[in-house]
N, C-alpha and C positions, 0 to 999 in steps of 0.2 A: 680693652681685652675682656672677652666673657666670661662670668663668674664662673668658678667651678665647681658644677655639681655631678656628683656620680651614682645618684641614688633618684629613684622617680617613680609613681605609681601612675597604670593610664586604663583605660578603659580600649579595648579594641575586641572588632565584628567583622566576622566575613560578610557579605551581600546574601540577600535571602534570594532564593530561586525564585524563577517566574511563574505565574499560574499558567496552567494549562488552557486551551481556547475552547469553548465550547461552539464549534459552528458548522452549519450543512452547507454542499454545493449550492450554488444557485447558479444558475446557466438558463439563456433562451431555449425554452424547447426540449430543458432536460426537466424532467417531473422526479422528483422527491431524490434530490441529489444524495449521495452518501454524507457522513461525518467526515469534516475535512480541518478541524481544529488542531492549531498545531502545538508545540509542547514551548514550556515556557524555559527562557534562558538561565544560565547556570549562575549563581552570582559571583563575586569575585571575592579573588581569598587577597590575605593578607601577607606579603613578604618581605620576609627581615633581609637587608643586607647592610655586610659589616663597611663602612666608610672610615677609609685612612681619615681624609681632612679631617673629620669630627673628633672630635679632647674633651668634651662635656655634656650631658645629659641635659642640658639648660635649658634645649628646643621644647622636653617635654612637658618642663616645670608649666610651659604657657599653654599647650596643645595637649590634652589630657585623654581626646576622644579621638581616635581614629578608624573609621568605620569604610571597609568596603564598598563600591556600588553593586545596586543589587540587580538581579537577571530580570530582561526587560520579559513582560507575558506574551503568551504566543496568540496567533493571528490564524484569521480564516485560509483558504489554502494551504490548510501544513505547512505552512509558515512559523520556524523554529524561533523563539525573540531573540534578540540579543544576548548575550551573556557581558555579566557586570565586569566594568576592570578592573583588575584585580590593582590594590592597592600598595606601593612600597613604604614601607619605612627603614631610613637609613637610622642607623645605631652608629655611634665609636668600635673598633677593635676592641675584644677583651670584655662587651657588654653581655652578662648574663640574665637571662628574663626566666623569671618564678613564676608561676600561677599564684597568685596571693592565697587564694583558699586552700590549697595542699600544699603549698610550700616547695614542689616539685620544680626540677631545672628543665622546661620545655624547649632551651634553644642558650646554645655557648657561642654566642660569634668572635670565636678568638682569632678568627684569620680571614687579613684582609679579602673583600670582595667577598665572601662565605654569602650566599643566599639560603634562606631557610624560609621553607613555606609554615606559617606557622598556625595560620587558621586557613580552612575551606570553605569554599563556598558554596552555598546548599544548591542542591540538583535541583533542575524546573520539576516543576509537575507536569505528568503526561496529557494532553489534548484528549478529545472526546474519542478522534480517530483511534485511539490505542486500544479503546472499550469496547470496537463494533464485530461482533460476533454473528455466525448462519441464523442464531436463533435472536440476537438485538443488536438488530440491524440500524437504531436511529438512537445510541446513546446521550443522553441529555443532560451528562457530567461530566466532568474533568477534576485533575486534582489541581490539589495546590502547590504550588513549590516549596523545599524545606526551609526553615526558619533559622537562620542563624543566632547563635547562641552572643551574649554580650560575655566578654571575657577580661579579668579582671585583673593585669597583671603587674609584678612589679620590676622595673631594670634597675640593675645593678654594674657599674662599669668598678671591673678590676683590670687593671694595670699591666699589659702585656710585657715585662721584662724577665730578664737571666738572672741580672744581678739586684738586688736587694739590699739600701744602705738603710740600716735602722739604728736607734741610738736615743737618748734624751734630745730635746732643743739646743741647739749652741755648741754641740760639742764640735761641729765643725763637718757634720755631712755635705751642708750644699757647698761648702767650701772645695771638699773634696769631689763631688761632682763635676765642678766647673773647670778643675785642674785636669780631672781622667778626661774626660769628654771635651763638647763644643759647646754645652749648654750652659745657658747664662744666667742660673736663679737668683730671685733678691737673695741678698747676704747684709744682715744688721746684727747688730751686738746685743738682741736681748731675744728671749723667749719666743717661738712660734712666731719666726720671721719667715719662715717658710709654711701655708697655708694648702697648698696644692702637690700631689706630687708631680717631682719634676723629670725628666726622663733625658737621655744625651746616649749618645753612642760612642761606644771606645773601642778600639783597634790595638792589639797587642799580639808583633811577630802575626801578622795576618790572620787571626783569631779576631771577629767583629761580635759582639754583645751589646745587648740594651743594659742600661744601669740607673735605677728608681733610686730618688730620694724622696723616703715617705715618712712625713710629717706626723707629728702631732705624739708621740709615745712619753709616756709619762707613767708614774705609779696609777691601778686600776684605772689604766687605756680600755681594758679591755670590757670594764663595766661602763664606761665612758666618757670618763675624766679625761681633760682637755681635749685632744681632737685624736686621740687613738679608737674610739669606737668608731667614727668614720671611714681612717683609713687603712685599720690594720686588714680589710679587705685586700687592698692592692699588692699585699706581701705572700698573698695566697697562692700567687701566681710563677714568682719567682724560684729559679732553681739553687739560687747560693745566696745567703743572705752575709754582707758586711756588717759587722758588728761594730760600730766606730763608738769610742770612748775617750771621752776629756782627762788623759792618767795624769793630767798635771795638777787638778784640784780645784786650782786656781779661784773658782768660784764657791769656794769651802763647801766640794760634794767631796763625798767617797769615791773613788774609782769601782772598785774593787764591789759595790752596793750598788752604785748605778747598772752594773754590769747584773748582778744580780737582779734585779727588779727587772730590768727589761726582758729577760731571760722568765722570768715569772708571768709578766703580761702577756709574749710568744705561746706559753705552753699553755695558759688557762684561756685563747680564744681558739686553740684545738693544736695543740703539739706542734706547733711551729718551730719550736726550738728545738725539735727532732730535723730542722731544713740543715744541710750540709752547711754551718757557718766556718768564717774565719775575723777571729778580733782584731781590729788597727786601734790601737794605741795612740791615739792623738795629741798632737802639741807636745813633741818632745822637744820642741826649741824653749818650751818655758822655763822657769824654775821650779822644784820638785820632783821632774817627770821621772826621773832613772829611778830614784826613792819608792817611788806608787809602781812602775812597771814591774818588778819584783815581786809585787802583794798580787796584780794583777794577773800574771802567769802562773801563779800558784793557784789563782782560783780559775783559772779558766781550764785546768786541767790537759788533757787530749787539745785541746781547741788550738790551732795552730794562732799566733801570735806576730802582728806586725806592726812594731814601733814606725811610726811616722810622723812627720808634719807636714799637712795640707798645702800650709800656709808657703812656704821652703822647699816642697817635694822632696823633701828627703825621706827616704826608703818607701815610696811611690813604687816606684820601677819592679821590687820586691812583690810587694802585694799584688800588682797587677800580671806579675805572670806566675805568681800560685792559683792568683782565680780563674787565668786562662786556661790552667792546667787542670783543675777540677772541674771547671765546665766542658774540658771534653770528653770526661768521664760519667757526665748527667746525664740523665733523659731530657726530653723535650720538656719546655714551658706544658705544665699540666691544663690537661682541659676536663671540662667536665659532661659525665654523660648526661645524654639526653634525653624527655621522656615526649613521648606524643603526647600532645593538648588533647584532654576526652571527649569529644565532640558527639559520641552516640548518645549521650544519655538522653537529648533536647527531642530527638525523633523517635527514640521505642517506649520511654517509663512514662507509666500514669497511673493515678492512684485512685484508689476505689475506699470512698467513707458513708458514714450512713449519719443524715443528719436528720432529727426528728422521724426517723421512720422510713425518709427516703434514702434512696443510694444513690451519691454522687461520682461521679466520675470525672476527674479533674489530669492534667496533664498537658504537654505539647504537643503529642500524637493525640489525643484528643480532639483538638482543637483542631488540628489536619485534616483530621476524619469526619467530623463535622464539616467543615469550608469542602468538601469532597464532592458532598453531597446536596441534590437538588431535591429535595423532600416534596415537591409538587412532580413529580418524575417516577412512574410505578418500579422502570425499571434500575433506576437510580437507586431508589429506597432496597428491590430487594439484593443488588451490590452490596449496599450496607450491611444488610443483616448478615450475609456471608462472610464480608468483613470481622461482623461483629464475634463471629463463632472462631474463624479461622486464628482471629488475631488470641484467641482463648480470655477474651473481655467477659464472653457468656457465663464460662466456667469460672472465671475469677469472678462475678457476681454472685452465680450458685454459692461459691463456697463462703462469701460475705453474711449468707442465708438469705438471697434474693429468690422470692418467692412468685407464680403467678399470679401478676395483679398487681403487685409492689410496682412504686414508681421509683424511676430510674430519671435522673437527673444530667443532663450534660449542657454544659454551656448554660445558655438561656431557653434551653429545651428540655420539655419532660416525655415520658413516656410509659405505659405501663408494660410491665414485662409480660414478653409472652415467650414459653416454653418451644 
């Protein structure tokens, strides 16, 4: 079986556009053919989709870069290139991907089959042909294609279910999983026998739910002791959460304190203990249990209360159709919104500094705009300068106090300014 992980950071890129073609007819017999370069292909983006099969993040632990291909460049006869194919990555259900730098939720694949485009791929750049005008007639540039940006993000797989069993270790949640449902978790007699959550589907009076058992909650889960900073994710998701409690003792805990603490780690990883619960009362076939149920109900207040044992299914049957009952009162399993990945910033910003005297000009549209241009080419060059004004680079020099004369730096090219 594959490890379980639900947490992963990767690296992924759309394809960079194609360049543009710089090239003239040539034909027998035809003299000084026009500009026939054609534009280069689009690159390909990147698309999430949600995959049932998948239960683990594990594929990414190993595969960390996932990069687009990119739009092939354009050809003589206006000949368009190819454009890149666009690349799929399959996710689990219920996987949410962050931008690591902003922190922002770019993409919720909470339902099966969900595709989401979640990077683009840069436009070609235009062939020479796009440039040829009454007055230049024999263009001798082309642009380049846009640059895709590397983007750096992090997936988080939470746990698509209804129901929610949380509780200390050992009080007897997976037990009671494997009774409601079909599913079949390890079940041992000591501490954090359950590692993973386990999920089963239950059927009550024709009412069907998903039902988590999520591991690992202990005193400060929530700062990260034992395995609740892990998984108190997966509880984010659910609509009802089961509160299951060991009221027999038996392992000389508190009832009544167990219930509290857990109740404490829910509310300090963001008001979870605001989620519509109901308490089960576990192990009333022990000895003590009718003694603690009493202390228990008194502190659970409002919180409706149901005596059980997993182990005997006795008052099962109870539980399960108050949860049926208040799930058809809930909303849907929550999702969360979405934000577009920033992809402008890579093609418009660049920045203007001045070092020893000179002014440099640094950026990714920079770097564009240079690859643009054939500087052995008069009408190439004066493209540029039009560029230069249009794009307001001239006046954002001015105002640096770029003067006539002053050199002006770009790439591995200088130049003195002229007014």
């Amino acid at each position: 079986m594959a490890s379980f992980v639900d947490r992963a950071h990767v690296k992924m890129k759309a394809g960079d556009g194609g360049n543009g073609s710089v090239s003239f007819h040539r034909e027998k017999y035809v003299l000084n053919g026009g500009p026939d370069g054609g534009d280069g292909g689009k690159g390909g983006d990147i698309i999430l989709v949600a995959d049932s099969n998948m239960h683990t993040l594990l594929d990414f632990r190993f595969r960390t870069k996932h990069f687009a291909k990119d739009g092939q460049p354009g050809a003589q006869g206006n000949c368009t290139g190819k454009s890149g194919d666009s690349l799929i990555v399959r996710v689990p259900v219920g996987t949410v991907v962050r931008d690591k730098e902003s922190g922002d939720i770019v993409a919720d694949m909470a339902t099966p089959d969900k595709r989401r485009v979640l990077l683009h791929g840069g436009r070609g750049g235009w062939g020479n042909a796009h440039f040829a005008s009454p007055t230049r007639q024999a263009p001798n540039f082309a642009k380049p294609g846009v640059k895709a940006e590397i983007k750096e993000l992090t997936l988080e797989l939470r746990t698509i279910a209804d129901v929610g069993l949380v509780g200390f270790p050992n009080v007897g949640k997976s037990t009671l999983l494997s009774v409601v449902t079909r599913a079949r978790p390890k079940i041992a007699d000591y501490p954090f026998t359950t590692l993973t959550p386990n999920l089963g589907m239950a059927s009550v009076k024709g009412v069907n739910f998903v039902m988590a058992d999520i591991p690992g909650l202990i005193e400060n889960a929530s700062q990260g002791a034992g395995l609740g900073f892990n998984f108190l994710r997966h509880v984010e998701r659910t609509r009802l959460l089961i509160h299951v409690v060991d009221v027999s003792g038996i392992e000389d805990r508190d009832p009544v304190e167990d219930f509290r603490i857990i109740n404490q780690e829910l509310k300090r990883y963001g008001d979870l203990d605001q989620r519509p619960t109901v308490l089960a009362a576990n192990k009333m076939d022990l000895p003590g249990a009718e003694e603690n149920l009493e202390k228990l109900r008194e502190a659970a207040g409002d919180m409706p209360v149901f005596p059980i044992s997993a182990a005997t299914r006795a008052g099962i049957d109870a539980l399960l159709d108050a949860v049926a009952e208040k799930l058809s009162t809930l909303p849907p399993v929550h999702t969360f919104e979405e934000t577009e990945v920033d992809e402008t910033p890579l093609a418009r910003e660049y920045a203007i500094t001045v070092d020893e005297g000179v002014y440099v000009l640094e950026g990714s549209s920079i770097d564009s705009l240079i690859a643009s241009v054939n500087f052995d080419d008069y009408e190439s060059l004066n493209w540029f300068q039009r560029t230069m004004r249009k794009s307001g680079i001239i006046d954002g020099l001015r105002d640096k106090g770029c003067r006539e004369g002053d050199t002006v730096r770009m790439g591995d090219m200088e130049f003195d300014f002229v007014e």
